[in-house]
N, C-alpha and C positions, 0 to 999 in steps of 0.2 A: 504494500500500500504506500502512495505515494505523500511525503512527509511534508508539511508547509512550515515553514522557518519565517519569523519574522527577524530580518538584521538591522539594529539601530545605525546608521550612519552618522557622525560626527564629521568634523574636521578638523580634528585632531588626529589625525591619520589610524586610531587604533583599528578600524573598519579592516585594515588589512589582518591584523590579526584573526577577526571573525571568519572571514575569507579563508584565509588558508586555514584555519581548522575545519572548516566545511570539505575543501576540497581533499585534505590528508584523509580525514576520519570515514566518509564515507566510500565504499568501494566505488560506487558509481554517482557522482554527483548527480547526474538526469534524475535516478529516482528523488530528489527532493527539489522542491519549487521555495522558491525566494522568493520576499518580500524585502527589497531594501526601504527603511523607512527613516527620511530625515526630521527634526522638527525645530524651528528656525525659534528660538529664546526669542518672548514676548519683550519688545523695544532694543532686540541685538543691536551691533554696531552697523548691520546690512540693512537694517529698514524696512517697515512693515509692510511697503508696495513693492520689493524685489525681493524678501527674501525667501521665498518659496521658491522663488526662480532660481535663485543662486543654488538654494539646497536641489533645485532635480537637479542642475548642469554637474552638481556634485555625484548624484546619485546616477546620471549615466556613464561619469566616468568609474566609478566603481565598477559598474554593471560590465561596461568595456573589459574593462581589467581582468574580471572573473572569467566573461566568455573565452577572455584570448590566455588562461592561464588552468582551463579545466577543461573537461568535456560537458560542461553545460549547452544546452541549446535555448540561443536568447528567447526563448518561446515558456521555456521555464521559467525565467526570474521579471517579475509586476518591480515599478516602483512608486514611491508617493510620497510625496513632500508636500508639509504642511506649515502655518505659522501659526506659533504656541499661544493659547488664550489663556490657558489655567497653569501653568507650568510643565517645562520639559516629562518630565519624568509621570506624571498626570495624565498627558495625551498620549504619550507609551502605555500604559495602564488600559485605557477604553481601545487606543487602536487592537491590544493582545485580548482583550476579550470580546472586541467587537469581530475581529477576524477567527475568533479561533486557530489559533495558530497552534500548533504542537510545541512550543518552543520562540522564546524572546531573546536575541542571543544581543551582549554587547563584549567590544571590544574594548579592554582595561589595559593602564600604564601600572606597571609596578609602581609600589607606593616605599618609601623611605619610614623609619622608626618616627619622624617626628610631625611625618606631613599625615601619619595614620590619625592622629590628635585630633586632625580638622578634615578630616575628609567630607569634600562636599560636591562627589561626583552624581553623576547622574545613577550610575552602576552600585552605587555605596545606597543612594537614595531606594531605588528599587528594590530592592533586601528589604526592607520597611515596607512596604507597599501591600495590602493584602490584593494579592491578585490569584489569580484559579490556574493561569499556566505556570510552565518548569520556565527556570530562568539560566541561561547560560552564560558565562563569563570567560571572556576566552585573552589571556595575556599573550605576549610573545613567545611564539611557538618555536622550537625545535629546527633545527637546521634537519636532522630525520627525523622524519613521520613519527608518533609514538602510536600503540594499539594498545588496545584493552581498555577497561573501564574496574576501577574499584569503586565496590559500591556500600558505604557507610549504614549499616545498620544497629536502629534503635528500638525501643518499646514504639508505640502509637502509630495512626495512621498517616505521616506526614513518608515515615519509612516506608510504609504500603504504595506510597505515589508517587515515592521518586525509584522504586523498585518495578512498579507497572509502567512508568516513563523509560527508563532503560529496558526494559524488555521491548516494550513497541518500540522502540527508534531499535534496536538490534535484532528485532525479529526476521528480519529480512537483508542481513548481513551478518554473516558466517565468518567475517573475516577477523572480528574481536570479540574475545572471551570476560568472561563476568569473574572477579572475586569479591565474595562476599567478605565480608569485614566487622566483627565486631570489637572494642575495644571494652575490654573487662577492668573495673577498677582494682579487683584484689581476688583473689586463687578461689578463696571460698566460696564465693559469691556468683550466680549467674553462670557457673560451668553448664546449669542445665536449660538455661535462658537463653544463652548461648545456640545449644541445640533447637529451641524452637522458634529461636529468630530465623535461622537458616533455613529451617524444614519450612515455612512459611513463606519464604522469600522464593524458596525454592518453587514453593507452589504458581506464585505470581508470573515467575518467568517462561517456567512452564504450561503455563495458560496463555503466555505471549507468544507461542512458536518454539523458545529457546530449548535446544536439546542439554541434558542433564551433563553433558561431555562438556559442556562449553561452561562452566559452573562449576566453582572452587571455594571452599570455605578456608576463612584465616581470622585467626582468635589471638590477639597480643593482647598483653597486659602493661598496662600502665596508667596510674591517676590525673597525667595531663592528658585528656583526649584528641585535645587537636596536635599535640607533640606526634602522638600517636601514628593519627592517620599523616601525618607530614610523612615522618620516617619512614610508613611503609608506601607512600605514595611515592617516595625518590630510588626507595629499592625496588619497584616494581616498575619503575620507565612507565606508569600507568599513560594514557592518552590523556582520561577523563577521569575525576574524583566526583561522586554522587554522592548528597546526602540529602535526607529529610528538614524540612524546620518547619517548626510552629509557627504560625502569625502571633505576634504581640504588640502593644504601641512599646517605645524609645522608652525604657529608664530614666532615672536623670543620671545614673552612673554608666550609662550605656551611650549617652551623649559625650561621655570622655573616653571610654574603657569598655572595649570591647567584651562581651561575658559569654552569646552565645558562639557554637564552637564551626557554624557555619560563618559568621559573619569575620571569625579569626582566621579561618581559610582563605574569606575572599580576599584577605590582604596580605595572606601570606605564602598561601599556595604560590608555585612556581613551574613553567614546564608542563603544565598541566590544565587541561579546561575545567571551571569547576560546575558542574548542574546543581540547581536546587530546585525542589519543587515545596511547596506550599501546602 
């Protein structure tokens, strides 16, 4: 079944990032359809009568880009460029639920220890957002392709949906395999939680298409989770890191310091695209 992508376009150039993780990670680009979609900051420096304009001449040269750099057929990838009413990351929000899209992908700059303090990206913002699709995050990729996908599981349904989003997007691609991943905080605990997060996960994927061959369980122990999943995300060359997260509003200590262990990925991951779903 054929996958529809919505890609955030900036000018900031990280759009290339997004781009070539589309083009690595899937065997055959053709089977997924683009949407590149710009959206021009309400009173930018471009102006509220050309900057729509400015944003497609942007979004056809991306679209160029990708044709002459994949095996896409321009026939696959829609573009749309709008100018922001209610805020950037707002209008991302209704175009991914108005489109249904499988998938919101943006392109992210690695972030430094002290610039993480103020982060006031549009990618940081949308992590906050309650929205219904997977959201993907994709940094500067890999001089070689990476494959496979480690998939972060925990108690609740947030697990269950970014578990049924990685099976549908690899159902119909043979070419990357699935570990499953639980991070245990202490020996005694959850050895047997452990087993039915897996047999569960197991069930999801396998109602996705995915065969049992392509599905691996890994259990590490250790009290920092996101330490965790880091370490085995750089030992396993993974493509893609998946995890679940709750919707909740901002802390006020979550407004300096980051707490949950997705939002400490999206800043610190590396080498790696991260999925979340909601």
């Amino acid at each position: 079944m054929e996958k529809h992508l919505l890609v955030c376009v900036c000018d900031d150039g990280t759009v290339s990032y997004s781009v070539r993780f589309i083009r690595d990670f899937f065997n055959s680009p053709c089977d997924v359809r683009l949407t590149l979609f710009h959206v021009a900051p309400h009173g930018g420096s471009w102006g509220v009568h050309n900057s729509a304009q400015k944003g497609r001449k942007l979004l056809e040269k991306v679209k160029d880009d990708f044709i002459a750099n994949s095996f896409c057929k321009e026939n696959k990838i829609d573009i749309k460029s709008i100018s922001s009413r209610g805020g950037v990351a707002r209008e991302i929000v209704q175009e991914g639920h108005k489109g249904m899209y499988d998938a919101v992908i943006f392109g992210r700059q690695a972030t430094f220890m002290f610039e993480e303090l103020f982060d006031y990206s549009v990618a940081h913002r949308m992590i906050w957002e309650d929205v219904t699709f997977p959201l993907w995050f994709c940094k500067c990729p890999q001089e070689i392709p990476k494959k496979n996908v480690l998939l972060c599981l925990g108690d609740g349904e947030p697990s269950q949906r970014i578990t049924d989003h990685v099976g549908y997007l690899l159902s119909d691609d043979s070419v990357h395999d699935i570990t499953l991943l639980h991070v245990q905080k202490s020996k005694e605990a959850k050895a047997e939680n452990s087993k039915k997060l897996f047999a569960v996960a197991r069930e999801h994927l396998e109602a996705n298409g995915i065969e049992d061959s392509r599905i691996t369980d890994c259990v590490v122990e250790g009290a920092n989770v996101t330490k965790a999943i880091l370490a085995e995300a750089a030992k396993g060359h993974y493509a893609v890191v998946a995890i679940g997260r709750d919707f909740h509003d901002k802390t006020a200590k979550e407004k300096m310091l980051p707490e949950s262990v997705s939002v400490k990925l999206l800043r610190k991951l590396e080498g790696a695209t991260l999925w979340i779903s909601k």
